[in-house]
N, C-alpha and C positions, 0 to 999 in steps of 0.2 A: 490434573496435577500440574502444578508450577513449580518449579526447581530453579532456587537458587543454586549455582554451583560456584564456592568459595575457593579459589586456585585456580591459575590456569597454567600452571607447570606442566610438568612432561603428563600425569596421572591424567589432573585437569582437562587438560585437552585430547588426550584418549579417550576421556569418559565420554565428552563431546562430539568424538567423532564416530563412537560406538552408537550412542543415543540417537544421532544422528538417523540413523538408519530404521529406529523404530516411534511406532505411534502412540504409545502408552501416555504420552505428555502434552500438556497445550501450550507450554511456555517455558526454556533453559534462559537462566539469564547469568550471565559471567560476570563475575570480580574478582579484580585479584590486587595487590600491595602497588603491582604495575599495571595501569590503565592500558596503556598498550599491548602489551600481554593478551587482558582479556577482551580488548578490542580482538584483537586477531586471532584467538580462541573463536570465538563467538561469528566473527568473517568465514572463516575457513570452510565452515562446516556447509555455507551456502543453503542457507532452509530458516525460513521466514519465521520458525517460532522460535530462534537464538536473536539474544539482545547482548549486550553490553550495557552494565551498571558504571563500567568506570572502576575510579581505584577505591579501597577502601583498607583500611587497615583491621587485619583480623582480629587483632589482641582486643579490638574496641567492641564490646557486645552491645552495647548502646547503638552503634552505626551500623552495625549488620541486623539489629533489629530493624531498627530504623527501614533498610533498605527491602527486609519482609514484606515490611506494611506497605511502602512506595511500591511497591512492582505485584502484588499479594500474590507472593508463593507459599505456599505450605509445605515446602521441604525446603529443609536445607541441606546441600551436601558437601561435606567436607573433603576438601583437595588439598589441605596443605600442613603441615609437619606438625608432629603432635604440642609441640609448644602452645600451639590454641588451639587445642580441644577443647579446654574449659570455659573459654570465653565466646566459640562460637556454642559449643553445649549449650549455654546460659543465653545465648540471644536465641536461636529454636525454644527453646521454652519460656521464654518471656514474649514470644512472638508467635505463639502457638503452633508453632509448626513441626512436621515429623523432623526428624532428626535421623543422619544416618554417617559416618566417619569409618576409616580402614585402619585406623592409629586410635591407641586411648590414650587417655590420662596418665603424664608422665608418672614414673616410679622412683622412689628416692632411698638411697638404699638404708639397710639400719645402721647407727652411727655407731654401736659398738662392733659390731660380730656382722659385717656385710657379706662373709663367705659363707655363713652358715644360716643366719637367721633374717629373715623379709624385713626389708621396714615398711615405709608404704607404698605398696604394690600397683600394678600397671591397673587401670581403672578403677582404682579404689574411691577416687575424689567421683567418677562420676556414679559409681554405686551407689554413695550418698546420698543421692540428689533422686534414686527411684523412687522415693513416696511423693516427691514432687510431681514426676511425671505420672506417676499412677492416678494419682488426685484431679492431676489435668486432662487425665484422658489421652496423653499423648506417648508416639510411641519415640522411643531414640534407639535405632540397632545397629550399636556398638560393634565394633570390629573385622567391617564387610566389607573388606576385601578380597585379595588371593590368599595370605598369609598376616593376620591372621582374617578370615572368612569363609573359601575355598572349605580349606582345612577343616576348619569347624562344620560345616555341612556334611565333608564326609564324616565326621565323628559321630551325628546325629543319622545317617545315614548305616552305618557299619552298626551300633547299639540295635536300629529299630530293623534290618534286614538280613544281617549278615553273622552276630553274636547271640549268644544266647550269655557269656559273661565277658570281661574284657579285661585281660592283663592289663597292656600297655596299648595308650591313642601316642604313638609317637611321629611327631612332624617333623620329614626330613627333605630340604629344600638341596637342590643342586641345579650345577646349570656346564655347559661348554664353551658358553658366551666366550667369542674372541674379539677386542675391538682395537683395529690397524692403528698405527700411526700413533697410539701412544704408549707412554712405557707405564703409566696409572691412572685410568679411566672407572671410575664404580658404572654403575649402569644403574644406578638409583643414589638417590638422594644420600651423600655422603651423610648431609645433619644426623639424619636418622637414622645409617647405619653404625654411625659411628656411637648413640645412644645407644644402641640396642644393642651393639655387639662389647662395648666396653663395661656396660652395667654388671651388675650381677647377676647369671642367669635363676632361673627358678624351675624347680621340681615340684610336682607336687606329687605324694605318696600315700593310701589308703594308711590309716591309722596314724598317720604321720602329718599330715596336711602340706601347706607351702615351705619350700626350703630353699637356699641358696646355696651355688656352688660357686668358685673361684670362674672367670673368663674364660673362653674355648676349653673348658674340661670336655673330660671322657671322649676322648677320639674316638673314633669309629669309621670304617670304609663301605660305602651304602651304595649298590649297584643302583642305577638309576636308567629307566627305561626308554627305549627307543634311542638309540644310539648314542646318548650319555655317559653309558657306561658308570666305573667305579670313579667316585669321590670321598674325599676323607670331610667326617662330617665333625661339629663342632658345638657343643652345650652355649644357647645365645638367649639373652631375657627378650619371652616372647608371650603377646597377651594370650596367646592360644593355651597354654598351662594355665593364666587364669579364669579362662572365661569356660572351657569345657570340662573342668567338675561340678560345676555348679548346675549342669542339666543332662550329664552323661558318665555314669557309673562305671569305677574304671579304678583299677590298682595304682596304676602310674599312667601317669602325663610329662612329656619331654620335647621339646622341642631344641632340634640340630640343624646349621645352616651351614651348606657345602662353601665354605671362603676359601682357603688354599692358603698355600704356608705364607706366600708373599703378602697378601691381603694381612692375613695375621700379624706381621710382622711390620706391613705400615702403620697397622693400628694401635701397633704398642708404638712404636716411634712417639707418636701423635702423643701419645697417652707419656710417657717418659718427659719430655717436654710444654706439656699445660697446652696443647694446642687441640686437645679434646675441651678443655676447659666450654662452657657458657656465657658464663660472669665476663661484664667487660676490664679490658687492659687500659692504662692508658699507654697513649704511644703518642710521642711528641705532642701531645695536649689532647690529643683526639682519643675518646672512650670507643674503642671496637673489639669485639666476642671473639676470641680466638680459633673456634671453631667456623663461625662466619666466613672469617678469612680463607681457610680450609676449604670450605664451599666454595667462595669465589676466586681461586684459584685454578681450581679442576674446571674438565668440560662438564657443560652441562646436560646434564644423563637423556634429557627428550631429545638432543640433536645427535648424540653418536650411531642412532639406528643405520645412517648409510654408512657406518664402519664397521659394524657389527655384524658378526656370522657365531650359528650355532644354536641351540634350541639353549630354553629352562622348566625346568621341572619343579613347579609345588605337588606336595602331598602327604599322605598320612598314610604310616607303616602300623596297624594292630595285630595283636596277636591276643591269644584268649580261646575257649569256648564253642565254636561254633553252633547252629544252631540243631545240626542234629547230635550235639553230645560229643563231635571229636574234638581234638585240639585240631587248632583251625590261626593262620596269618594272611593276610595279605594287604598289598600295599595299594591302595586307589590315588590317583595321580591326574594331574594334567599337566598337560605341554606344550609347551607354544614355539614354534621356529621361526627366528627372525625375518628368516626370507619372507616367510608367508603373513608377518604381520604388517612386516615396512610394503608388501605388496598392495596389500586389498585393505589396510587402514591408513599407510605413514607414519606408523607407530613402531620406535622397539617393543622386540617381544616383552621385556621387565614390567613398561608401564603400561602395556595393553592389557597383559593378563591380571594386573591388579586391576585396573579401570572395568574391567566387562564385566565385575560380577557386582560392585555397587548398583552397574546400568539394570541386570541380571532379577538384581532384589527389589529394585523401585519397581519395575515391571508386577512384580507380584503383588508388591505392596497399592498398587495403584489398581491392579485389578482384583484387592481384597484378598486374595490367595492366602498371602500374609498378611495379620493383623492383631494389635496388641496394646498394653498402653505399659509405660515402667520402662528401664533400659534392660533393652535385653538382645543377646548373642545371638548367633545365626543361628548356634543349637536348639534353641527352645522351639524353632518352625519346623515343617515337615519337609523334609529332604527332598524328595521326588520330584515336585516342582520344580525347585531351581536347579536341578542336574538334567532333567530333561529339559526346560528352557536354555541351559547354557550350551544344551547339543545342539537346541535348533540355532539360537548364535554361529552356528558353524563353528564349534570349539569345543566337541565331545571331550570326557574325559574318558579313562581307564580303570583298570582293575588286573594287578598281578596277584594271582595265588602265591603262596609262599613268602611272601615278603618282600 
């Protein structure tokens, strides 16, 4: 296997230093917008089969195929903000190579009724395009990271070991993340949180199918394990509602992301003021994205790990069924403590725990484990694999009875 890996942000270069460590690949070769960047992605890792491509611009499918066939990888991995999904999507498959991202295809909400009814929805553009990939034999596995990916595998997991029917797959993210020395620091990529948490979240409900609700709806305080404790959790547009009814039976699907009232509250500011905006402004002759700005303002989420203390917690809360006929809940989870990720990787926990299960899945996918052709979810592979590989990673996950 040869992997290109497009990004080398805070993820980017976690995924690289996770990689790092195993032999499933004969070549990682880094790109990113900044050359220097993934020069020093690529440097760090100190291990002969990391290269540097240099810079290239993602939005261009034409130049990252291009760079496929120069270097022949047959993966490509996506590291960098859903805005080009579609256009790295589209060089993997003009470039015949697997395909594999943690973000899908932007969502736009519907123009008349966006609190109530979907317009086009989080991977919809690249659904499109699976008789493409079926045709070509190749496979693209959408959505594999921690949230949405993690998640998704225990959905597939909990349906085929644990349910015999399933109320609710409901994802609920919290964390106690503290980071010194500033008074607004995210610990991930503001761009994209600030898409996902200002959109319209979506439900999806048996007989009902996809539905919208108004921004941070339905509060709720969700005890969260190993010394997390209680956080008040929040309705956030997330592809995991879209991608796990499509291969895992289930009444409702939800997805809740533990932000806090501050967080909330900067995010409407944002949002009050056009500074969530995309589209560019001009400003004294110069066209610049107003959210842009936002990003480059704040610190940058890969370097706040030596300020950072506290664990985070992805995971999935079902209730339903069980499989000898009781009514049966519980919540399976993983969790990562910054101490121990800035220790034994240089990584905050945030982008570690999304970056190790991409590494997690190419692993399988390279030793055939998984295999497929179409775009397709974590869900549709066999769970056990990659929960027992992400143990030996030295990053077991968990399982609370009761919820």
């Amino acid at each position: 296997m040869r992997i290109l890996l497009v990004g080398a942000g805070g993820v980017g270069s976690a995924f690289a230093a996770i990689a790092a460590r195993r032999s499933f690949f004969e070549a990682l070769v880094v790109t990113d917008y900044d050359g220097a960047r993934a020069d020093a992605t690529a440097s760090a890792v100190d291990d002969e089969r990391f290269s540097s491509a240099g810079s290239v611009d993602a939005g261009d499918a034409d130049a990252v195929a291009a760079l496929l066939a120069e270097h022949r990888c047959d993966v490509l991995m996506n590291a960098v903000d859903p805005r080009f999904v579609m256009p790295l999507f589209r060089a993997a498959l003009a470039g015949g190579a697997t395909y594999l991202d943690m973000a899908m295809s932007l969502s736009h909400p519907h123009p008349e009724n966006p609190y109530t009814e979907t317009g086009v929805k989080l991977g919809d553009e690249q659904f499109a395009l699976a008789g493409e990939w079926e045709a070509a034999g190749q496979l693209a596995l959408v959505g594999m990271g921690v949230e949405p990916g993690l998640s998704d595998v225990f959905a597939r997991y909990a349906a085929d070991h644990l349910f015999s029917a399933i109320d609710e797959l409901g994802v609920r993210d919290g964390a106690n993340l503290e980071v010194s020395g500033y008074e607004f620091a995210p610990s991930f990529s503001i761009w994209t949180t600030i898409e996902e948490c200002l959109n319209p979240p979506v439900v999806y409900e048996e007989g009902r199918g996809f539905f919208t609700t108004a921004p941070f709806s339905e509060p709720e305080v969700f005890e969260f394990p190993e010394g997390i404790g209680p956080v008040e959790c929040v309705n956030v547009e997330h592809e995991e509602v879209l991608l796990m009814p499509r291969w895992v039976d289930a009444k409702r699907v939800t997805f809740k992301y533990g932000l806090g009232t501050e967080f909330i509250d900067v995010l409407k500011a944002l949002h009050k003021v056009g500074l969530d905006r995309t589209d560019p402004v001009t400003v004294k002759g110069v066209q610049v994205s107003p959210r842009d700005v936002v990003a480059a303002c704040l610190p940058d989420p890969a370097r706040l790990g030596d300020r950072m203390s506290g664990k985070t917690c992805a995971g999935l809360w079902v209730t339903g069924t069980g499989k000898d006929g009781e009514p049966r809940q519980v919540y399976l989870y993983h969790v990562v403590d910054n101490e121990w990720s800035m220790r034994e990787y240089g990584h905050q926990a945030v982008v570690w725990q999304t970056a190790v299960n991409p590494v997690v899945a190419l692993e399988l996918v390279a030793a055939g484990t998984w295999s497929g052709a179409g775009v397709l979810g974590p869900e549709a592979f066999d769970s056990q694999p990659f929960l027992d590989l992400l143990t030996a990673y030295g990053s077991p996950w968990g399982m609370r009875e009761g919820g």
